[in-house]
C-alpha positions as CSV (number, residue, x, y, z in Angstrom):
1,X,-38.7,-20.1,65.9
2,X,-40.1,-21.1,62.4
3,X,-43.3,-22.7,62.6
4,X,-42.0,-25.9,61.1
5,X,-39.2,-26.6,63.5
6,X,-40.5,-29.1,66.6
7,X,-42.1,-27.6,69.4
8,X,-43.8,-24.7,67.4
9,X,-47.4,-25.7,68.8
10,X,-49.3,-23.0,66.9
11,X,-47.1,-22.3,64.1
12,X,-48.7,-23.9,61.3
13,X,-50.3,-21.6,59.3
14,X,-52.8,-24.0,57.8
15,X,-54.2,-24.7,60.7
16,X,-53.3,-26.9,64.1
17,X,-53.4,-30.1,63.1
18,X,-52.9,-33.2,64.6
19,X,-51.4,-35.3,61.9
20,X,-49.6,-34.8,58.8
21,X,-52.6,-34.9,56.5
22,X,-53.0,-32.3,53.2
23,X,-54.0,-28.6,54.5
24,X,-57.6,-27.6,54.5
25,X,-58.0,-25.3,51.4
26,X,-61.3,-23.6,52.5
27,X,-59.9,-22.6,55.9
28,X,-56.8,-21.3,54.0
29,X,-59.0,-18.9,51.5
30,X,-61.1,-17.6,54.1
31,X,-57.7,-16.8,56.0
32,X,-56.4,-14.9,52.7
33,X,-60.4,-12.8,52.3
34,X,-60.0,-12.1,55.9
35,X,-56.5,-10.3,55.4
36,X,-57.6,-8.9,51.9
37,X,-60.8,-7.4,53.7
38,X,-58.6,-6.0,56.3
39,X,-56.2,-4.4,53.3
40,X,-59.2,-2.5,51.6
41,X,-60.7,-1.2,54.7
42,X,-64.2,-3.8,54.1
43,X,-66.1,-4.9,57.4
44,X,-66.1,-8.3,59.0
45,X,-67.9,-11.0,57.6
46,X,-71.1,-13.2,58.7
47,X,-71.1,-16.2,59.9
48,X,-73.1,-17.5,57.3
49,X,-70.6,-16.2,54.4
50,X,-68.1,-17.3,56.1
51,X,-68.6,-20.7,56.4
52,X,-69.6,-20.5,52.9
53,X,-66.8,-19.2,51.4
54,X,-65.9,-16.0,49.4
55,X,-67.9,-13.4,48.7
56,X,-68.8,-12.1,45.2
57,X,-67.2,-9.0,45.9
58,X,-64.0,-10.4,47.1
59,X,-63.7,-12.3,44.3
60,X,-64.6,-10.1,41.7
61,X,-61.6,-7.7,43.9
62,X,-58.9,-10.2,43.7
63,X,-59.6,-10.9,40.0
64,X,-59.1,-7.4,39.4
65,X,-55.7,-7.8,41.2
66,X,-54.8,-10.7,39.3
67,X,-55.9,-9.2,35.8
68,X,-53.4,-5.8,36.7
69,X,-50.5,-7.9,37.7
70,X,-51.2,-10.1,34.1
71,X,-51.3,-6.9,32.2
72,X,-48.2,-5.1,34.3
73,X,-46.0,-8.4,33.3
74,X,-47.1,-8.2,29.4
75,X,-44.8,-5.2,29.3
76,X,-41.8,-4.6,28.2
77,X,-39.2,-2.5,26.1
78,X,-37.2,-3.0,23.4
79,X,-33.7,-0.3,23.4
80,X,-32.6,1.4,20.0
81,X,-30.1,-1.4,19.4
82,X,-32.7,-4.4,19.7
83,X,-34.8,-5.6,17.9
84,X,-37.2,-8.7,18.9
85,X,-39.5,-11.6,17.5
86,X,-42.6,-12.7,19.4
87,X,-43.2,-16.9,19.5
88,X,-46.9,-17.6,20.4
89,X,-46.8,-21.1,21.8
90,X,-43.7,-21.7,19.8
91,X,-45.4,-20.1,16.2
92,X,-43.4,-16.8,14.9
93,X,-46.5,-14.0,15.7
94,X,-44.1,-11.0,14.6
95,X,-40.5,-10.7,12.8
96,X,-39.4,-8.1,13.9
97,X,-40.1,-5.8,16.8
98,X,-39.0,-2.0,16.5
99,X,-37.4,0.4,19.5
100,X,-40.2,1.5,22.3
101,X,-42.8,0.4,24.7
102,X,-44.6,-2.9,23.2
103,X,-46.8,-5.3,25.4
104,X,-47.4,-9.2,24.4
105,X,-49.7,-11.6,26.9
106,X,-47.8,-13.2,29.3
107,X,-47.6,-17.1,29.4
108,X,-49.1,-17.1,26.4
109,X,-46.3,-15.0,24.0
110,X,-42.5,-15.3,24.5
111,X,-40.5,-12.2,23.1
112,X,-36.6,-13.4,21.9
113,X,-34.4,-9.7,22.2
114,X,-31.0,-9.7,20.3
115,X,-28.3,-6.8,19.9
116,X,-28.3,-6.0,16.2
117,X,-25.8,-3.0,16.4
118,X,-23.1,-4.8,18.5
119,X,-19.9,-6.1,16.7
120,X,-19.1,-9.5,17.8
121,X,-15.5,-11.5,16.9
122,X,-14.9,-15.0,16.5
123,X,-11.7,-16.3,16.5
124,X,-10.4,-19.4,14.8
125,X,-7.3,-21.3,14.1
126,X,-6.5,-24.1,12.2
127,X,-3.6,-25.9,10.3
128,X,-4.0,-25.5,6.4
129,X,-2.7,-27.2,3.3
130,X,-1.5,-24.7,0.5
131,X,-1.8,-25.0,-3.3
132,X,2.1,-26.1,-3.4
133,X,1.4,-29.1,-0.6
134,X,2.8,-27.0,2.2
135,X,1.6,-26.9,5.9
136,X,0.9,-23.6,7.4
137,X,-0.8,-22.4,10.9
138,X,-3.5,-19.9,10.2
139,X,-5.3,-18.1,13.0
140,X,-7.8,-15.3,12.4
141,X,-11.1,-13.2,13.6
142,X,-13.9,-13.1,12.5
143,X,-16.1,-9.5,13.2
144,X,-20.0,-9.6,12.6
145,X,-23.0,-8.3,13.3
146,X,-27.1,-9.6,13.2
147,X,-28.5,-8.4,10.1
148,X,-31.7,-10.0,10.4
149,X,-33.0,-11.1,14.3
150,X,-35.7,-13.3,12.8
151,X,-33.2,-15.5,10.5
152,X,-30.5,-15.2,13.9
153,X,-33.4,-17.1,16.3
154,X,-34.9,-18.8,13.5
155,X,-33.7,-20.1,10.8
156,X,-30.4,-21.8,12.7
157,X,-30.4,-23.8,15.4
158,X,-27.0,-22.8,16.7
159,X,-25.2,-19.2,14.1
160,X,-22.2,-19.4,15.9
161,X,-21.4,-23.3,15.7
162,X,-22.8,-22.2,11.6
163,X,-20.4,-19.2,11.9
164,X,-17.3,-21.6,13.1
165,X,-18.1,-24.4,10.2
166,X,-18.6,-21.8,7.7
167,X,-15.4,-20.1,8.5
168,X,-13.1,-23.1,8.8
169,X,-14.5,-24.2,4.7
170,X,-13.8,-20.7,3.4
171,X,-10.3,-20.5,5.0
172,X,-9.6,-24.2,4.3
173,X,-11.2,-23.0,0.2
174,X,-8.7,-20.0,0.0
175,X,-5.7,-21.7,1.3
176,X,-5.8,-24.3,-0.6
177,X,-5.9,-22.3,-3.7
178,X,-3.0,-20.2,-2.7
179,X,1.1,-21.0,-2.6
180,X,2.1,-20.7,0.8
181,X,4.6,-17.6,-0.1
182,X,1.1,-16.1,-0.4
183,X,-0.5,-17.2,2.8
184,X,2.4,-16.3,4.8
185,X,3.8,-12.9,2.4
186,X,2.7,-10.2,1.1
187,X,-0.9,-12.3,-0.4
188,X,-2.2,-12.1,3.1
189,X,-4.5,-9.1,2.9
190,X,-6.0,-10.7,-0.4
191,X,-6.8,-13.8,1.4
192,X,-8.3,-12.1,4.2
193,X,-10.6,-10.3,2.0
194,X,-11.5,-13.4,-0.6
195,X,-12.3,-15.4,3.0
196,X,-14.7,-12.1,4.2
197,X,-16.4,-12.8,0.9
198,X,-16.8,-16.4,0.5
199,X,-18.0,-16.4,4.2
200,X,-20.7,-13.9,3.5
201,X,-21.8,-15.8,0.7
202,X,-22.2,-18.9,2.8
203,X,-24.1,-17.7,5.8
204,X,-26.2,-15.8,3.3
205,X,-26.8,-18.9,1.7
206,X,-27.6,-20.6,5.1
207,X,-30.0,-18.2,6.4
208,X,-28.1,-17.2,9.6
209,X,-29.0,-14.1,9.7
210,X,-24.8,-12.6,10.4
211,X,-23.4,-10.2,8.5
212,X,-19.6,-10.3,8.0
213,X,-18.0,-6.9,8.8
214,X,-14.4,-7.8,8.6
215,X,-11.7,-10.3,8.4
216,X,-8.2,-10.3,9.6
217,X,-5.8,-12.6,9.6
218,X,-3.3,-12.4,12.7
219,X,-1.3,-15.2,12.2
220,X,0.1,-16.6,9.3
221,X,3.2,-19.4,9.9
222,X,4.6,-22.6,9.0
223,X,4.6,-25.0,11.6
224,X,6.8,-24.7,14.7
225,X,8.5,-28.1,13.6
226,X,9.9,-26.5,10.1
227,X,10.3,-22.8,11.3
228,X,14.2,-23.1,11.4
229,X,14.4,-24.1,7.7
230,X,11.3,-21.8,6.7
231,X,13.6,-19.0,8.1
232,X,16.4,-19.8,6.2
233,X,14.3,-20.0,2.7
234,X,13.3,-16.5,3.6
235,X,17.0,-15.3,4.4
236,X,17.6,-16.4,1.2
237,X,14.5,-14.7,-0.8
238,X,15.7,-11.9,1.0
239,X,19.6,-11.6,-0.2
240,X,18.5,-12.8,-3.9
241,X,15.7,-9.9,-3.9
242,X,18.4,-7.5,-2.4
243,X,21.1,-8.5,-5.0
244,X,18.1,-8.0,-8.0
245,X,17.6,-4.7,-6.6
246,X,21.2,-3.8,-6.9
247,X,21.5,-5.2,-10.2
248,X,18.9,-3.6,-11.3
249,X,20.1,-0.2,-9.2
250,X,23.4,-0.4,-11.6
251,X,21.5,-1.1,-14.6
252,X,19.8,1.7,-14.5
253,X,23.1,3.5,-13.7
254,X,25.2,2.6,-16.3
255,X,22.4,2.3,-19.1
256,X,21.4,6.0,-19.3
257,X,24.9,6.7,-19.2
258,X,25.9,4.5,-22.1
259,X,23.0,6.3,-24.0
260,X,24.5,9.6,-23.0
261,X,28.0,9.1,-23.9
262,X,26.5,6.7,-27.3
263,X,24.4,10.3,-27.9
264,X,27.1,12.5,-27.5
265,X,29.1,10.6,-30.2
266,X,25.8,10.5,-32.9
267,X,26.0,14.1,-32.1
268,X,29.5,14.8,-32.5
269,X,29.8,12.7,-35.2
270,X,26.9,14.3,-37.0
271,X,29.0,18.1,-36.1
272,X,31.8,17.0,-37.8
273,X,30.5,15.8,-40.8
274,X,28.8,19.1,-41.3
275,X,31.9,20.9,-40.6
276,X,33.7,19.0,-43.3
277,X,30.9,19.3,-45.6
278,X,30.7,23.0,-45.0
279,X,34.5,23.2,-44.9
280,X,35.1,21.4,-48.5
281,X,32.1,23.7,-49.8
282,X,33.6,26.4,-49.1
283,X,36.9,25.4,-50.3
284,X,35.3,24.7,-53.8
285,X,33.7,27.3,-53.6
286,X,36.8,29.6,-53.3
287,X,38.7,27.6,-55.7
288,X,36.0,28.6,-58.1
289,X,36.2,32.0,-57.4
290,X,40.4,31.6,-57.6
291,X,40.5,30.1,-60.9
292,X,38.5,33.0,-61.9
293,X,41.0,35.5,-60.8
294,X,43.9,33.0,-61.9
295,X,42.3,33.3,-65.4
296,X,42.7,37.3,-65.3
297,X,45.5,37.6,-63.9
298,X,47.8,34.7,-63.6
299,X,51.0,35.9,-62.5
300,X,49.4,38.4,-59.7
301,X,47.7,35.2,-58.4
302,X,50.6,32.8,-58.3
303,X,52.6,34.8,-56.4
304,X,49.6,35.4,-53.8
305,X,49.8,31.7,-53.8
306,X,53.3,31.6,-52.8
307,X,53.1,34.4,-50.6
308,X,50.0,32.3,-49.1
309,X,51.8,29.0,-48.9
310,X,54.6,30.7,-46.9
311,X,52.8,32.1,-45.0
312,X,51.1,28.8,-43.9
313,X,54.3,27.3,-43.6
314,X,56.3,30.1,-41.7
315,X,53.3,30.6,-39.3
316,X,54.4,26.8,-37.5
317,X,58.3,27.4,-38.6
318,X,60.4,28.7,-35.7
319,X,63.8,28.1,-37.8
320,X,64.2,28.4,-41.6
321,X,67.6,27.4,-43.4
322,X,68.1,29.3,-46.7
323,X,70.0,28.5,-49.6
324,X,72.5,31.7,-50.4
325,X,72.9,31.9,-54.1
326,X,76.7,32.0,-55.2
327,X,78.0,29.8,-52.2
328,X,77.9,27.0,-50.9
329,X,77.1,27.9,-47.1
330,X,73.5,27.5,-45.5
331,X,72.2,30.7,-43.8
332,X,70.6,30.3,-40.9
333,X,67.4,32.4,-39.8
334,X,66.2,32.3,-36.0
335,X,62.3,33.0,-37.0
336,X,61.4,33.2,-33.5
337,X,64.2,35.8,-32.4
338,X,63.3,38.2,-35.3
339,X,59.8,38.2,-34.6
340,X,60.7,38.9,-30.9
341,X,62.7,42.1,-32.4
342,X,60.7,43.3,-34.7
343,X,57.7,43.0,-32.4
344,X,59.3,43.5,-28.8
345,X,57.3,42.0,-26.0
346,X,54.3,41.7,-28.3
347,X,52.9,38.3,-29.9
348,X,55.0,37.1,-33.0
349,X,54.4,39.1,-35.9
350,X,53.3,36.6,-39.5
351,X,54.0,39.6,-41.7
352,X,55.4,37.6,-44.4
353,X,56.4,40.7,-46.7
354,X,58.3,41.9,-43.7
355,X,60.1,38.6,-43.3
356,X,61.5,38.9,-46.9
357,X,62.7,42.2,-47.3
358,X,64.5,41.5,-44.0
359,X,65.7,37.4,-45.8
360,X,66.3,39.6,-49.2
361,X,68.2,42.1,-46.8
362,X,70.5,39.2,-45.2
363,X,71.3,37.8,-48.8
364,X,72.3,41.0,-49.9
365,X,74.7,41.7,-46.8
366,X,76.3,38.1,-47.1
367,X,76.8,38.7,-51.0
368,X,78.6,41.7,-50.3
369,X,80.7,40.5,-47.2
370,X,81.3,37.9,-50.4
371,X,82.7,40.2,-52.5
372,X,84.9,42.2,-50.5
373,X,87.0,38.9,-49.0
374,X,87.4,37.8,-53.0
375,X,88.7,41.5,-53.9
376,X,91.2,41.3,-50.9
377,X,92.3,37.4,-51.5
378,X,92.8,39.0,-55.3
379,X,94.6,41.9,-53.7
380,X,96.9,39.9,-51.6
């Protein structure tokens, strides 16, 4: 039974008292020396001392006690990723307190411990106005860490309410200087990093302390009310960037094949004008060297000229009609079936001299054949 239920008779321990008046405090310390004797091995006490309270050497004991337990509560340790900051009655004492063993009077000194190696997010989301008066829902996080544990627990009353307010103006800033093809596109990494740096810029400004790591943006839409038309803008972007792309895919298609073929015809162009140049060069210049031999000899050259110009024209001739002198009849010479004769299964002959001895040899048969019909219609 505890000894202040009803009906514990003895069980007070300050005493049995009668009424409910405040315990005796000299009965209670010579209670506590008695027990504290009987710890540390020391004798009973007199009478006298007793009744006149503690003894010097009790005392002087339990001060001792008292003064270890002050000194065992003053210490403490800060880990590798701490660091601290000591407030004696509420005045900074130290900024900063480095990894190890470190002891600071209790009651007297309060130690503040924060994690400076620990990355931290923050999320936030908000709606946002764009440069071109459009609406768009932005969420992102925020990753930072404590640069400075003295400016975190001192400088701020609250980092992260500083952390939220800060974000929301430097996402609110960027937006509002963007199109919203930009927030919600390919500009989103920019963004992202031009928020990272305008949000550095304000909490160093402020003092906080935070160090921004990183920014991403997770979400970047218009509002759920418009997402239906949004959708169909983008379906739209889409097919006029896809029919660019093949426009562009032919261009550069038929372009270096124009220039090819346009090329090719400089080129060609540029062959045959040297060929005729060359060709008419030459030409003169054989003429030149003709009329040279025409001047020496000018009956041996004309009829090379003849034979030359009947050779040209017998050479694409299959069929030549000659005129028989003394009649009136046409003869008749199969080109192509002579050649085949005289040259068998070989490739037609152009021997020219060959052709008119045989043509000289035909005229001379038909004149005969002539002859010998008159001397028999003369006969008859």
């Amino acid at each position: 039974m505890a000894w202040n239920e009803s009906g514990g008779g003895d069980k007070d321990p300050w005493g049995n008292r009668g009424d409910q008046g405040p315990p005796d405090l000299d009965e209670a310390i010579r209670k506590l020396q008695g027990q504290l004797s009987g710890l540390f091995g020391g004798g009973g006490s007199t009478g006298g001392s007793s009744s006149g309270g503690l003894s010097a050497g009790s005392i002087g004991l339990l001060l001792v006690v008292l003064a270890g337990l002050y000194t065992f509560s003053g210490v403490y340790q800060v880990d590798e990723q701490e660091r601290g900051v000591v407030f004696r009655f509420g005045k900074v004492m130290e900024q900063e307190i480095t990894p190890g063993l470190h002891w600071n009077p209790p009651l007297i000194d309060q130690v503040e411990l924060v994690n400076v190696t620990q990355v931290q997010s923050h999320s936030h989301q908000a709606s946002m106005l764009t440069k071109d008066e459009n609406i768009v829902d932005i969420s992102l996080t925020v990753q930072w860490v404590i640069a400075s544990a003295a400016d975190y627990l001192i400088n701020v009353r609250d980092p992260k309410k500083s952390l939220d307010q800060a974000t929301e103006s430097a996402l609110r800033h960027v937006a509002g200087s963007s199109t919203m093809d930009q927030v919600i596109t390919d500009g989103r990494e920019a963004i992202a990093i031009e928020v990272q740096e305008r949000l550095r810029s304000y909490l160093s400004m402020y003092g906080t302390g935070i160090d921004i790591t990183k920014v991403n943006i997770d979400r970047s839409a218009p509002p759920v009310q418009v997402q239906e038309a949004f959708n169909d803008v983008q379906k739209a972007k889409e097919d006029q960037q896809k029919f660019i792309n093949q426009a562009t895919a032919y261009s550069q298609q038929i372009v270096p094949e124009a220039r090819g073929k346009a090329q090719r015809q400089l080129e060609e162009a540029q062959a045959y004008r040297d060929r005729v140049i060359a060709r008419s060069e030459g030409e003169a210049e054989r003429f030149e060297k003709l009329l040279g031999e025409y001047r020496g000899a000018k009956q041996v050259t004309r009829d090379r000229l003849y034979i030359d110009a009947l050779e040209n024209v017998f050479k694409n001739a299959s069929k030549v009609m000659v005129d028989v002198e003394g009649g009136n009849n046409m003869m008749y010479l199969p080109l192509d079936k002579l050649t085949q004769q005289s040259g068998g299964n070989n490739a037609p002959s152009t021997d020219v001299n060959a052709l008119r001895r045989e043509v000289e040899q035909l005229r001379r048969d038909v004149g005969n054949s002539r002859s010998v019909s008159n001397n028999r219609i003369r006969s008859n």
